[in-house]
C-alpha positions as a Markdown table, in Angstrom:
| # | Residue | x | y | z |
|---|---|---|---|---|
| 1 | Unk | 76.9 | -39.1 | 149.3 |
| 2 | Unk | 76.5 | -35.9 | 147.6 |
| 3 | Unk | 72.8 | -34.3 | 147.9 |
| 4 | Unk | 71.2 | -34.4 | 144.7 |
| 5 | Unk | 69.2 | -31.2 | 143.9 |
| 6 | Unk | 65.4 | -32.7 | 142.8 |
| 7 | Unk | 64.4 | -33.0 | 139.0 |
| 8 | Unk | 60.8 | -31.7 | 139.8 |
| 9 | Unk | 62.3 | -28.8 | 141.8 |
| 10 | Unk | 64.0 | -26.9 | 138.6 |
| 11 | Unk | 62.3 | -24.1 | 137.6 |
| 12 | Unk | 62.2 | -22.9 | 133.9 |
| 13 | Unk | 64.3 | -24.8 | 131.6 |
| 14 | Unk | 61.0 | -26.5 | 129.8 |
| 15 | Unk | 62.8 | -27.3 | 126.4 |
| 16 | Unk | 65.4 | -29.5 | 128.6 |
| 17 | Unk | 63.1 | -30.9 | 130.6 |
| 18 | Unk | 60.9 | -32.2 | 128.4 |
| 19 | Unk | 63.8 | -33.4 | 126.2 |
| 20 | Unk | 65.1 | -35.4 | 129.1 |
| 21 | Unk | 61.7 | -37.1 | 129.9 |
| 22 | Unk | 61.0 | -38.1 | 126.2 |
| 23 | Unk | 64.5 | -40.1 | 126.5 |
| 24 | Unk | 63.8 | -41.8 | 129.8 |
| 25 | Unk | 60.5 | -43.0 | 128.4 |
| 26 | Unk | 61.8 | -44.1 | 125.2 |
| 27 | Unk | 65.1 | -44.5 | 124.9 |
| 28 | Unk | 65.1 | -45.7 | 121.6 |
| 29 | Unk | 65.6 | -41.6 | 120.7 |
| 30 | Unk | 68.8 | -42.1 | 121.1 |
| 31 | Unk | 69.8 | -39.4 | 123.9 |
| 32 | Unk | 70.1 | -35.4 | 124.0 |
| 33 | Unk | 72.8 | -33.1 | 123.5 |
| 34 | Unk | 72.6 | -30.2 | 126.4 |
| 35 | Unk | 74.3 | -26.7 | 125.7 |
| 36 | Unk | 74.2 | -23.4 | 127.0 |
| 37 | Unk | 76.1 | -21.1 | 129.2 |
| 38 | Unk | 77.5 | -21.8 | 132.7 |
| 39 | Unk | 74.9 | -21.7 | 135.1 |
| 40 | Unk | 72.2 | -22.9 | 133.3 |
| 41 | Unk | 71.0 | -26.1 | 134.9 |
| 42 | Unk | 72.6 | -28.8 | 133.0 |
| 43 | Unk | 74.4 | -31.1 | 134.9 |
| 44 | Unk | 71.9 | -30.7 | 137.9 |
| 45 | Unk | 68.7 | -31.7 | 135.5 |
| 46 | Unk | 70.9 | -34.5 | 134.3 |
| 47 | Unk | 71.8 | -35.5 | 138.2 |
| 48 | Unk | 68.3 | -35.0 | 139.7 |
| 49 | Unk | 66.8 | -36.7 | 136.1 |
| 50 | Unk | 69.0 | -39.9 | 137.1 |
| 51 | Unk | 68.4 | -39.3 | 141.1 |
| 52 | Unk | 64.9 | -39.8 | 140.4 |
| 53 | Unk | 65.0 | -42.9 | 138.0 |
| 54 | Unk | 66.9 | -44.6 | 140.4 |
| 55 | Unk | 64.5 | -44.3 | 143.0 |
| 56 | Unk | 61.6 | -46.0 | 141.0 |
């Protein structure tokens, strides 16, 4: 199994993270759309996001 790099361990990237929370509490919001440039987090805050939900 792949190691999944941490949710709580990403630094900077506030906007996306908070975005991300909001849906997991309520998913009634309907989801997020993340852009930006290569190297900018994405898919690991989605990963360690998921990681971390599954563990509860």
């Amino acid at each position: 199994m792949p190691l999944i790099y941490p949710f709580a361990a990403i630094v900077g990237q506030d906007a996306l993270k908070t975005a991300l929370l909001l849906c997991a509490v309520n998913p009634g919001l309907g989801g997020v759309l993340i852009r930006g440039d290569k190297g900018m987090a994405k898919s690991t805050a989605a990963r360690g996001l998921a990681a971390a939900q599954r563990q509860m």
